[in-house]
Every structure is written in C-alpha cells, then in structure tokens.
C-alpha positions in Angstrom: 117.1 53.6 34.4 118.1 57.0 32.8 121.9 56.8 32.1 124.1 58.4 30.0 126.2 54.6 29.9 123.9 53.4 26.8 126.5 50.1 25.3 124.5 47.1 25.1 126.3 45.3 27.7 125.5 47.9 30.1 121.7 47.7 29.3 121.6 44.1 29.8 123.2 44.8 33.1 120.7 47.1 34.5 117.8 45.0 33.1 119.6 41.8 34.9 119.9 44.4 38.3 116.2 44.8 38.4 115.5 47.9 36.3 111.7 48.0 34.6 113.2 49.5 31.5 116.8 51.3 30.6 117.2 54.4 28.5 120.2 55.7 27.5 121.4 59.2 27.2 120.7 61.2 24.6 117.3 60.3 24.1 114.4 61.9 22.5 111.9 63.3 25.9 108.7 61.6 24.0 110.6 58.5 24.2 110.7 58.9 27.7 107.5 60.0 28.4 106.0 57.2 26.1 108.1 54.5 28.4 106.6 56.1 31.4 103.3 55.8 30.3 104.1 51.5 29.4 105.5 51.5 32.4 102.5 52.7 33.8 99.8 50.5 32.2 102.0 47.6 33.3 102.5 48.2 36.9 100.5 46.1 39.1 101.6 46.8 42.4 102.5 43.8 43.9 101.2 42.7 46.9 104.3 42.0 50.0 103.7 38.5 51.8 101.4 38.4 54.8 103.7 37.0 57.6 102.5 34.5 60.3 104.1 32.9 63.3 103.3 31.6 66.8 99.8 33.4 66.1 100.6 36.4 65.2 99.4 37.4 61.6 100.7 40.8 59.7 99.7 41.8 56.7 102.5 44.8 55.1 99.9 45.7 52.3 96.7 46.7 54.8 99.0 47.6 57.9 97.5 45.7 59.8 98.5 42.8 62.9 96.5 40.2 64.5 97.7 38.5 67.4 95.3 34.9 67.6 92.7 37.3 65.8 92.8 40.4 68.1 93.4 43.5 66.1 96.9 44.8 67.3 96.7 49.1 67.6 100.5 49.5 66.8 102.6 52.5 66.6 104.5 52.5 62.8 107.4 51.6 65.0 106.2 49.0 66.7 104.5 47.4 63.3 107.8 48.2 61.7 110.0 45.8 64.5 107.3 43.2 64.5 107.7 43.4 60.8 111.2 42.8 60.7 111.5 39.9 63.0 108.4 38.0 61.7 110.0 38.0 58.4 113.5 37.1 59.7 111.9 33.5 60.5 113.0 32.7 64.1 116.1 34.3 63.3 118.2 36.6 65.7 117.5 40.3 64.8 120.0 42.7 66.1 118.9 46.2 67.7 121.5 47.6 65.7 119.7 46.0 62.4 116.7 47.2 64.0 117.0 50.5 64.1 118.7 50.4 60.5 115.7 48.7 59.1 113.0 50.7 61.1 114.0 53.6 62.0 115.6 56.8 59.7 118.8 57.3 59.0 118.8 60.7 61.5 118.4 58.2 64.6 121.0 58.2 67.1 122.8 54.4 67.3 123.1 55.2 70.6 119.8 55.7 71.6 117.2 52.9 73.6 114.4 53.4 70.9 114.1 50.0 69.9 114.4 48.5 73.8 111.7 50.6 73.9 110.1 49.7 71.7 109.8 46.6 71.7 109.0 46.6 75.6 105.8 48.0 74.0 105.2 45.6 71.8 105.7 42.8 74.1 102.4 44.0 76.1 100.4 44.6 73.2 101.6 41.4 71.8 100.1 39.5 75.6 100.6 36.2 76.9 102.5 34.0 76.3 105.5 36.2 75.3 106.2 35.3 72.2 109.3 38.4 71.5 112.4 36.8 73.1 115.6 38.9 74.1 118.6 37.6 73.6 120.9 38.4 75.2 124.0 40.2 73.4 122.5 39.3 69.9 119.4 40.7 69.5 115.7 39.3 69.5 113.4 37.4 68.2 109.7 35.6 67.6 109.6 32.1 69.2 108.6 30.0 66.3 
C-alpha cells in the first residue's frame, strides 16, 4: 500500500487487510523502488485450487476442464460459470451472482447470457447432466 495515512496503527491495519508491504507518504522513490524489487524476489505466484466434483476436474492455473478425463473446449465464459459453481460446493449459484462473478461490469442484468450459457455448457459437459437449474434460485453441480 502507498498511502499518505502513515500512523502505526494504520500500517498494522493494512498489513492485517492483506497488503504485501505498506509505505507511507512522503517517502523517499528509492525506497519504493527497492520494496518493489523485495517484493519481487518474493513473489511466488501461487497456484488457485484445482476443483473436482461429480467428475468433472478444473484446473484455474492451466485453464483447463476435464469432464471423466475428456478435455472440455470451453469458451472463457463457459469455464468461467463452471468455475464458479464447482467452487461453490453444491451450493445454489444465482444468475445474478453469475453474471457479477463472470461477466464485466458493462453487462446488461437484464440480459439471458448466462441461461445461455450455461445451456452450452450443459452439452459440452454430456451425460448424465450434472448442471442442475433450480428453479427461482439459481444453479448448481450435483455433488
């Protein structure tokens, strides 16, 4: 964090928020350029989870989906919804939340993208269905 609020407290704050490192206004620019390069030695970019239910494998880091070890050709979209309801665990995922999550913030809420959507990813997903409407809530993967 670059900030001009530099008090103690408010350092711990950021660092307990998630910032890498805090530096407060004014500082000296080889200061800063010298955290950047720490910063940079440090960072290991880490890998996301690889997500799996009801055979259906995808792995955020490679982009990539397996459905019972067929390689799934998926749009960013459809990768994107498949995304967010494998990691909601079974849970209901609204289309609203959908199109939040997946889609940019230019998208209109009132549009049928994401039925859409994920009427394309049920047929590149096959038999048995395994993406589940329902009704007035949302969807979800079958456990």
């Amino acid at each position: 964090m670059l900030t001009a609020s530099g008090a103690v407290e408010d350092r711990v704050n950021g660092l307990d928020l998630g910032a890498d490192d805090y530096l407060g206004k004014p500082f000296a620019f080889s200061e800063l350029v010298a955290r950047v390069r720490a910063l940079a030695r440090r960072a290991n970019p880490a890998r996301l989870p690889v997500l799996r239910a009801a055979g259906v494998t995808l792995d955020p880091s490679r982009r990539t989906a397996e459905r019972d070890g067929r390689l799934l050709q998926l749009t960013p979209k459809e990768f994107g919804v498949l995304e967010q309801l494998l990691a909601a665990g079974g849970a209901v995922i609204s289309a609203e939340t959908l199109l939040d999550k997946v889609w940019d913030e230019n998208a209109d809420p009132f549009t049928n993208a994401v039925r859409i959507t994920v009427g394309t990813l049920r047929r590149k997903l096959g038999e048995p269905q395994i993406l589940h409407t329902v009704t007035g809530a949302g969807y979800r993967i079958a456990p």
